[in-house]
C-alpha positions in Angstrom: 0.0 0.0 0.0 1.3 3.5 -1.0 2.0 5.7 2.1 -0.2 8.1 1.0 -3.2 5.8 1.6 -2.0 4.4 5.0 -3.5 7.2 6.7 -6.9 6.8 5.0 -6.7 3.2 5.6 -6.3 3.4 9.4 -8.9 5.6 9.4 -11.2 3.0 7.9 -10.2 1.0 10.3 -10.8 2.8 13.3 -14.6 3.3 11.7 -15.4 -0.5 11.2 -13.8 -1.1 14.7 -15.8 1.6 16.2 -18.7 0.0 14.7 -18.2 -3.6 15.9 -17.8 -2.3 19.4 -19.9 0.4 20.0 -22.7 -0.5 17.7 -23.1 -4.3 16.2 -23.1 -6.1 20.4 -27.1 -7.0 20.5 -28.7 -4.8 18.1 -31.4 -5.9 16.1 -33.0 -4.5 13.2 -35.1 -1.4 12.7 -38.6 -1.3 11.0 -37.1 0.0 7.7 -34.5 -2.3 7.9 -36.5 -5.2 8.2 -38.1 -3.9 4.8 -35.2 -4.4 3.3 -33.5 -7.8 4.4 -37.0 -9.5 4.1 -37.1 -8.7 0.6 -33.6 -11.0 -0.5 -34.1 -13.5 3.5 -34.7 -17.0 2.5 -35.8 -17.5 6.6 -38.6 -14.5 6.2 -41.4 -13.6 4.0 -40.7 -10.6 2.1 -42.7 -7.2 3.7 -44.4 -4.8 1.7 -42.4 -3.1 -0.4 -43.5 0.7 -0.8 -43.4 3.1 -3.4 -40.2 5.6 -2.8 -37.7 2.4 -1.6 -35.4 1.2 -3.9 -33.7 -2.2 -3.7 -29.8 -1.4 -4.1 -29.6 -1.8 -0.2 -31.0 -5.2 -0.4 -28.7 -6.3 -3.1 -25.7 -5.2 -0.8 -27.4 -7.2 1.9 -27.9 -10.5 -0.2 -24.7 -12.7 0.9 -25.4 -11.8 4.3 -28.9 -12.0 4.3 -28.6 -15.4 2.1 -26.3 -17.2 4.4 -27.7 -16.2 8.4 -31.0 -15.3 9.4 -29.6 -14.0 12.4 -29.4 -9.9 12.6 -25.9 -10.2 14.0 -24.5 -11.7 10.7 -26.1 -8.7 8.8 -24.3 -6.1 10.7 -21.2 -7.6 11.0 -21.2 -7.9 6.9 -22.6 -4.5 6.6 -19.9 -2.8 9.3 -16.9 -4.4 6.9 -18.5 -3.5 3.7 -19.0 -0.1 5.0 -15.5 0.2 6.5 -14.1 -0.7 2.8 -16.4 1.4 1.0 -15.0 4.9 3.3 -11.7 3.9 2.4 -12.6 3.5 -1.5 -14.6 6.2 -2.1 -12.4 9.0 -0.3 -9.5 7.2 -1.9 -11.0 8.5 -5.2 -9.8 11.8 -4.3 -6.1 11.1 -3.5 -5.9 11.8 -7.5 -7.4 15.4 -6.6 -6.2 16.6 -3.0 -3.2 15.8 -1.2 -3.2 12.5 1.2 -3.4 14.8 4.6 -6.7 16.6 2.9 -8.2 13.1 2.1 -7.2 11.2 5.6 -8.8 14.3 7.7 -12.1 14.2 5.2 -12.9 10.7 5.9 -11.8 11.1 9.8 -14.2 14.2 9.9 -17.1 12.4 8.1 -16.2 8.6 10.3 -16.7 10.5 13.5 -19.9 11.8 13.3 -22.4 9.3 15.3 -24.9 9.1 12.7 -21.9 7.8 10.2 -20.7 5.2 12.8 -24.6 4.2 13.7 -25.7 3.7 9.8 -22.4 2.2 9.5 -23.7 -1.3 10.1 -26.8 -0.8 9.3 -29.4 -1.8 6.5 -30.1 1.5 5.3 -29.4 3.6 1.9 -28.2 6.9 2.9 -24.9 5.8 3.9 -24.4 4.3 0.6 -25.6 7.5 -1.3 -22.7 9.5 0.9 -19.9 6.8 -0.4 -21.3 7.3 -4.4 -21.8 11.1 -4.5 -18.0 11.2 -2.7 -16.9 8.9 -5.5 -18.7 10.2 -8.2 -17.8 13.9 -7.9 -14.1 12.8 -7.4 -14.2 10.3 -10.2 -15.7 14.0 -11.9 -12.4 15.8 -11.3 -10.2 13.4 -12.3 -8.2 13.4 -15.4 -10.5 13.0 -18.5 -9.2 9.2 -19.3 -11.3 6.2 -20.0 -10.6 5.1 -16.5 -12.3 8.0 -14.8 -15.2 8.0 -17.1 -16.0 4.2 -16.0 -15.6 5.4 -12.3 -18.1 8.2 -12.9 -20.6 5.8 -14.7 -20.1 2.8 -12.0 -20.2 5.8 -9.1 -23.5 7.4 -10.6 -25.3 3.9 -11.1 -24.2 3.0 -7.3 -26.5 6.2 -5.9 -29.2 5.7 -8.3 -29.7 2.1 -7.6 -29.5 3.2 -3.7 -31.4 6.2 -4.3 -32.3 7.1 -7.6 -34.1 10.7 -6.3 -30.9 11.4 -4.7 -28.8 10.7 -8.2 -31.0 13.3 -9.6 -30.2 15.7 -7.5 -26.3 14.8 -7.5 -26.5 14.9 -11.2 -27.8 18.4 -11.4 -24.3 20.5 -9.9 -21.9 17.7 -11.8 -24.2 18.4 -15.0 -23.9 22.5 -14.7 -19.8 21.8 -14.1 -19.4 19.4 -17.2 -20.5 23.0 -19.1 -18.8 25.1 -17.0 -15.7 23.2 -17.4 -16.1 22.9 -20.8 -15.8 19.3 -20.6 -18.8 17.9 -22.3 -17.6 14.6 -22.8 -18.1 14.0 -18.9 -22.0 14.3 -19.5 -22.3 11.0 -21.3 -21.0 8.5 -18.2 -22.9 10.7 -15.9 -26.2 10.5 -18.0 -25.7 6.6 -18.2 -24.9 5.7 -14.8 -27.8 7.4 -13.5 -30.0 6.2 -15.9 -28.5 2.6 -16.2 -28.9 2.5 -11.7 -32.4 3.9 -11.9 -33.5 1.6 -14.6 -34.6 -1.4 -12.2 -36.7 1.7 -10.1 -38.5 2.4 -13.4 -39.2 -0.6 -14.5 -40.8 -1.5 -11.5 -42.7 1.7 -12.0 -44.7 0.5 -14.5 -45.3 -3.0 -13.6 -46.6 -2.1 -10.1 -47.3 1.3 -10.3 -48.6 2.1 -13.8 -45.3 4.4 -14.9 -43.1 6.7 -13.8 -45.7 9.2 -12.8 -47.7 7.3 -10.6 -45.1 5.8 -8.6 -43.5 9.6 -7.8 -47.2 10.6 -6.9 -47.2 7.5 -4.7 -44.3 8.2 -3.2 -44.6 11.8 -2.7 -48.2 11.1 -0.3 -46.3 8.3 1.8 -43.5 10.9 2.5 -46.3 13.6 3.3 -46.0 15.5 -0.2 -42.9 17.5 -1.2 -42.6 21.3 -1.3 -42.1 24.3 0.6 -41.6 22.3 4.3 -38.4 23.1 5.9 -37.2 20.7 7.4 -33.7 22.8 9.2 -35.3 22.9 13.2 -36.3 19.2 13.0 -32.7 18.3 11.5 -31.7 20.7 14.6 -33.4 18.9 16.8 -33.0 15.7 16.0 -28.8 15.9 16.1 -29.4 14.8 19.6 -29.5 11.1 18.2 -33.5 10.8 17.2 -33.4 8.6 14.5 -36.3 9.9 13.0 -38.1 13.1 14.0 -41.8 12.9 12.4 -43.7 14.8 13.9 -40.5 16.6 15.1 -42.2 18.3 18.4 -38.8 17.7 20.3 -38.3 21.4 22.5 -34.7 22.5 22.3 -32.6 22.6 25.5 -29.0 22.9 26.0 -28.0 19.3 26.1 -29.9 19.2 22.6 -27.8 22.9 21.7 -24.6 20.8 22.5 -24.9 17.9 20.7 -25.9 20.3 17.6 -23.3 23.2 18.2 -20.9 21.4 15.4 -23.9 21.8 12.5 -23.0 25.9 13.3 -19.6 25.5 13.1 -19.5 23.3 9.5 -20.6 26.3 7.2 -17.9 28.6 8.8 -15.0 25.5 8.2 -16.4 25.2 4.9 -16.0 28.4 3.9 -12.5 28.7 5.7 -11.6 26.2 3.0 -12.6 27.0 0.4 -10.9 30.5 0.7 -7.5 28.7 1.8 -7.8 26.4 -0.9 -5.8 28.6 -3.4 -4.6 25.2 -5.4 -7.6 23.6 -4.9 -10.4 25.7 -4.6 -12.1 24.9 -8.1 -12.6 20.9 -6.6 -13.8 21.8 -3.1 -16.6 24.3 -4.3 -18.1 21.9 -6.5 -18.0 19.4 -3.5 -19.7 21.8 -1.3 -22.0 22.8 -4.6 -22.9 18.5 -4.7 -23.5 18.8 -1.1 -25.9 21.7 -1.4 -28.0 20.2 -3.9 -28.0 16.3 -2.0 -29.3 18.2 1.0 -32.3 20.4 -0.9 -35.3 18.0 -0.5 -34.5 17.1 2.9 -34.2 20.4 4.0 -36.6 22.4 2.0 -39.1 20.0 0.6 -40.2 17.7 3.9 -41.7 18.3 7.1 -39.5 15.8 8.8 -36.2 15.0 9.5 -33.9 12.0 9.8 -29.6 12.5 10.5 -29.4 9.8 7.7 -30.9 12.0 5.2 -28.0 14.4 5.3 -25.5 11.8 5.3 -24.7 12.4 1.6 -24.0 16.1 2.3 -22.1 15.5 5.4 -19.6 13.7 3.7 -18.8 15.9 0.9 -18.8 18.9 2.9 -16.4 17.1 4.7 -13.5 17.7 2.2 -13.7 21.3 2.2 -13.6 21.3 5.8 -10.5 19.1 6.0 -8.8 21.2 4.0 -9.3 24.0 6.6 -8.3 22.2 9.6 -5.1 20.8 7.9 -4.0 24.5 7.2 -4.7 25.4 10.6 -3.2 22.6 12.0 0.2 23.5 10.0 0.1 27.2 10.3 -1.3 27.7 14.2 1.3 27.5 17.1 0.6 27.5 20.9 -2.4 28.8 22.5 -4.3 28.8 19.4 -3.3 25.1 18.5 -4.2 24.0 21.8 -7.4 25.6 21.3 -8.0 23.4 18.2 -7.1 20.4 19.8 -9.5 20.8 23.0 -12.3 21.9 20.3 -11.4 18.6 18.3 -11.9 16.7 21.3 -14.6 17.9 23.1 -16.5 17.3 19.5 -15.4 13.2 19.5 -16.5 13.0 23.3 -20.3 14.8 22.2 -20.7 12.6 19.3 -19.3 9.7 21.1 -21.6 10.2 24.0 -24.8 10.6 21.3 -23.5 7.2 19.8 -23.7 5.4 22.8 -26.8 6.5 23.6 -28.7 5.9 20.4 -26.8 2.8 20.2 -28.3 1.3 24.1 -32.2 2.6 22.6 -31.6 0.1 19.7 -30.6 -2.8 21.9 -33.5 -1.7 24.1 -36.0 -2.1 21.4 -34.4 -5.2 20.1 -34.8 -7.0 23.5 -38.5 -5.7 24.0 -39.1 -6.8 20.7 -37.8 -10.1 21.0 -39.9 -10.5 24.7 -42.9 -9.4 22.3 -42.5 -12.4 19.9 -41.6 -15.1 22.8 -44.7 -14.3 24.4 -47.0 -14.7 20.5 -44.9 -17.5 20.2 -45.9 -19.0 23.4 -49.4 -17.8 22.1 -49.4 -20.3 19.3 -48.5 -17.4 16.7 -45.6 -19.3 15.0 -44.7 -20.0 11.1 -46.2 -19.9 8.6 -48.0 -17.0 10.7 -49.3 -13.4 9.5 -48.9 -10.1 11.5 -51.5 -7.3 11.1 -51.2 -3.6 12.8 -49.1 -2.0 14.4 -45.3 -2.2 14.4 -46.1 -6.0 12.4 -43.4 -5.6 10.1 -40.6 -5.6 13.2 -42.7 -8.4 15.1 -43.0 -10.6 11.8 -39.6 -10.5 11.4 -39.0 -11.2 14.9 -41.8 -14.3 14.4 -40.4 -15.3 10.7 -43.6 -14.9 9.8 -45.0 -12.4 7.1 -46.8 -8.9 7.9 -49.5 -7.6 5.9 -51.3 -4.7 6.6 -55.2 -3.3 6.0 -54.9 -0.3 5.0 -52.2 3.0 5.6 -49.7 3.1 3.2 -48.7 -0.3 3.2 -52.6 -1.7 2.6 -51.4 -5.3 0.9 -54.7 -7.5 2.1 -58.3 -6.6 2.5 -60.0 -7.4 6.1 -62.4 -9.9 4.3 -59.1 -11.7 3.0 -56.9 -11.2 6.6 -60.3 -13.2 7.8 -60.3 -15.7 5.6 -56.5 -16.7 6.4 -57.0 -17.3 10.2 -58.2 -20.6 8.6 -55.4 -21.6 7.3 -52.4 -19.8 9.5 -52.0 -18.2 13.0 -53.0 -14.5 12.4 -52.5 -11.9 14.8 -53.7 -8.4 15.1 -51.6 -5.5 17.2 -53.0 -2.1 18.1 -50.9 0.2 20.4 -52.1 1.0 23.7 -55.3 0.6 24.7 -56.4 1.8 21.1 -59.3 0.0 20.0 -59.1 -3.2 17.0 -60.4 -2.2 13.9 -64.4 -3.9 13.7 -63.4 -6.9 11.6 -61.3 -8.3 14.8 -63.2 -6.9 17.9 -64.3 -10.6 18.5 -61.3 -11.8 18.4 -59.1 -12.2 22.2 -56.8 -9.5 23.4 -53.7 -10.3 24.7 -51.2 -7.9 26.7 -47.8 -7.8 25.5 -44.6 -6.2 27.1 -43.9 -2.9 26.9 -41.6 -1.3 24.2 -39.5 1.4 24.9 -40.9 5.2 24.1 -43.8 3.8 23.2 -47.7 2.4 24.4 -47.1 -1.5 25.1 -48.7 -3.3 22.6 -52.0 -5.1 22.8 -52.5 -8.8 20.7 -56.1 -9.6 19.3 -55.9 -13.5 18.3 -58.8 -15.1 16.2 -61.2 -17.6 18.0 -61.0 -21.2 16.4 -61.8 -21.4 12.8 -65.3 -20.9 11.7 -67.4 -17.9 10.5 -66.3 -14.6 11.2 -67.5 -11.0 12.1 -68.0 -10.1 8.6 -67.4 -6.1 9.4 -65.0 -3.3 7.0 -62.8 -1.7 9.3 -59.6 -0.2 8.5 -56.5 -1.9 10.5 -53.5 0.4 11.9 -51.1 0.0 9.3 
């Protein structure tokens, strides 16, 4: 290995170790997440798949998902891949900005809890983050046949992820091909994005009717897009919220700690850009990718999610480097020290927000797992169907398939959800003490253990076989 890259290496490192440790012990897998292995799980029946996913995460989670149908084996695969795929896709820019530049990057954008807690995780946005960082450095390399592959490959890796997300990459990288006068660089971009999307599109018209209707259908699960900014909830959620819908969270100062460093990246941004005299043209077109990756998560939801902004985090993260490794080679004494106790005081916030997110997923993967003992025990075993609320994390729990009656993820009608109590165990979960929708209020409740942050669950289990309440309610789904 060339010195130059042993820096960037140990940084990769340090992130899969961190992951492994601090992460991957007893986690199990989020609602999304069980979405996505259940679609490519020979052990579980695949969930519904809704209309704004794409399936590039589950394809990354095949061999894993193939092999174990333990959670474990999933984040262990996906804390390695993740580990490489930092030290690839910043290694792109070696070509581009000195080794120091590059090493500090992917240290700034590994430290940040949300990168170390997606690291293992079943989710896209990570993956997004790795592309666009390829793809914009594969961009500004030398225009060679090798580079033009790289930008293709790099493009079709976001849109398969994300293929909303590789439109909005495309956009800045698009304007620069004409800035630059380097036209030739539209054709890999047009054709990786359109080559990673394709699978997205087709599926658009076999399930959705085209293109159209599947963006419409997406844009109501996702609470329509426009006009909603989304910058308090990002705000607020920075204090390790995973998701922040409705984001009703009141600031306090702990929550003003753990978000300080979101105030502080536009002015180290800019600080680089101006101090990159050599290197100035590369870094504003990063922080221009950024800016556009971060536009409908900021200005065209309600909500927010950290993961969202993973994308921009990372590229932002270049320009930034390239600010603290000036200051780190032109500041002596006091104001070095200063640096260092800022530096530090920023790993022990984001470590301490890790650890914290990281103990409420362990928490809801052992309540989770009491839930489906006690079904279990119940007689709700495979083949088995869960209905209502939080059914796609319980039938994954259970091995058994979740189907909903209407929400966004309607897949059965209650008629039809009857009809299969004849055949399978069938349950039916509401939260709380909410009541059963009318097609199951005959059937018997159950109390369930208590999840964390949330109503304990309540069970409603058919009677025996034999005609049923024949009524049209609407389940919880």
């Amino acid at each position: 290995m060339a010195s130059g890259a042993r820096p960037l290496a140990a940084v990769a490192v340090l992130f899969t170790a961190a992951q492994l440790v601090l992460v991957v012990p007893g986690s199990g897998l989020g609602w999304d997440e069980a979405v996505y292995a259940s679609q490519v799980s020979p052990y579980v029946p695949a969930a519904f798949f809704s209309a704004p996913r794409a399936r590039g995460v589950t394809l990354l989670a095949a061999p894993a998902a193939v092999l174990t149908e333990d959670p474990l084996g999933l984040r262990v695969w996906f804390a390695l891949l993740s580990g490489l795929a930092l030290f690839v896709s910043f290694r792109v820019w070696r070509a581009v900005l000195p080794a120091a530049v590059v090493a500090t990057a992917a240290a700034l954008f590994a430290g940040l809890w949300v990168t170390v807690l997606y690291g293992p995780q079943v989710m896209p946005n990570l993956w997004v983050a790795f592309g666009a960082v390829a793809a914009v450095g594969f961009f500004l390399r030398p225009a060679v046949p090798a580079s033009y592959a790289g930008l293709a490959a790099a493009m079709a890796f976001v849109a398969l992820m994300r293929p909303s997300d590789a439109f909005w990459l495309s956009l800045p990288l698009a304007a620069a091909a004409l800035a630059f006068r380097t036209p030739g660089r539209l054709v890999p971009l047009a054709a990786g994005a359109v080559l990673g999307a394709a699978p997205w599109v087709v599926e658009a018209y076999l399930r959705y009717g085209g293109l159209a209707g599947r963006l419409r259908r997406a844009g109501e699960i996702q609470g329509g897009l426009g006009g909603r900014f989304a910058f308090g909830a990002q705000l607020r959620a920075l204090g390790g919220r995973t998701l922040c819908r409705p984001c009703d969270v009141p600031l306090s100062w702990d929550r003003a700690v753990t978000s300080l460093w979101w105030f502080l990246v536009p002015v180290a941004v800019a600080a680089g850009l101006v101090l990159a005299r050599r290197h100035r043209r590369p870094l504003v077109l990063a922080t221009a990718a950024a800016a556009f990756l971060a536009v409908p998560y900021l200005l065209l939801i309600g909500y927010a999610a950290p993961r969202f902004l993973l994308p921009a985090y990372a590229l932002l993260a270049l320009p930034a480097a390239q600010a603290l490794v000036h200051a780190v080679r032109a500041w002596r004494g006091p104001a070095l020290v200063a640096l260092a106790v800022a530096l530090t005081a920023h790993t022990a916030v984001q470590y301490a927000v890790l650890v914290s997110a990281a103990d409420r997923h362990r928490a809801v993967r052992v309540a989770f797992a009491r839930t489906a003992a006690e079904l279990y025990r119940r007689g709700v075993r495979p083949p088995c169907t869960v209905s209502g609320h939080e059914a796609v994390r319980v039938a994954y729990a259970l091995r058994c398939s979740s189907r909903q009656v209407g929400g966004h993820d309607a897949s059965i009608g209650a008629r039809e959800l009857q009809a299969l109590t004849c055949r399978r165990p069938v349950v039916f979960l509401t939260p709380g003490t909410t009541p059963p929708p009318a097609f199951a209020r005959a059937w018997r409740p159950h109390a369930l253990p208590p999840l964390p942050g949330t109503p304990a669950l309540r069970a409603y289990l058919p009677p025996a076989c034999g005609p049923q309440p024949q009524g049209q309610g609407q389940g919880h789904g």
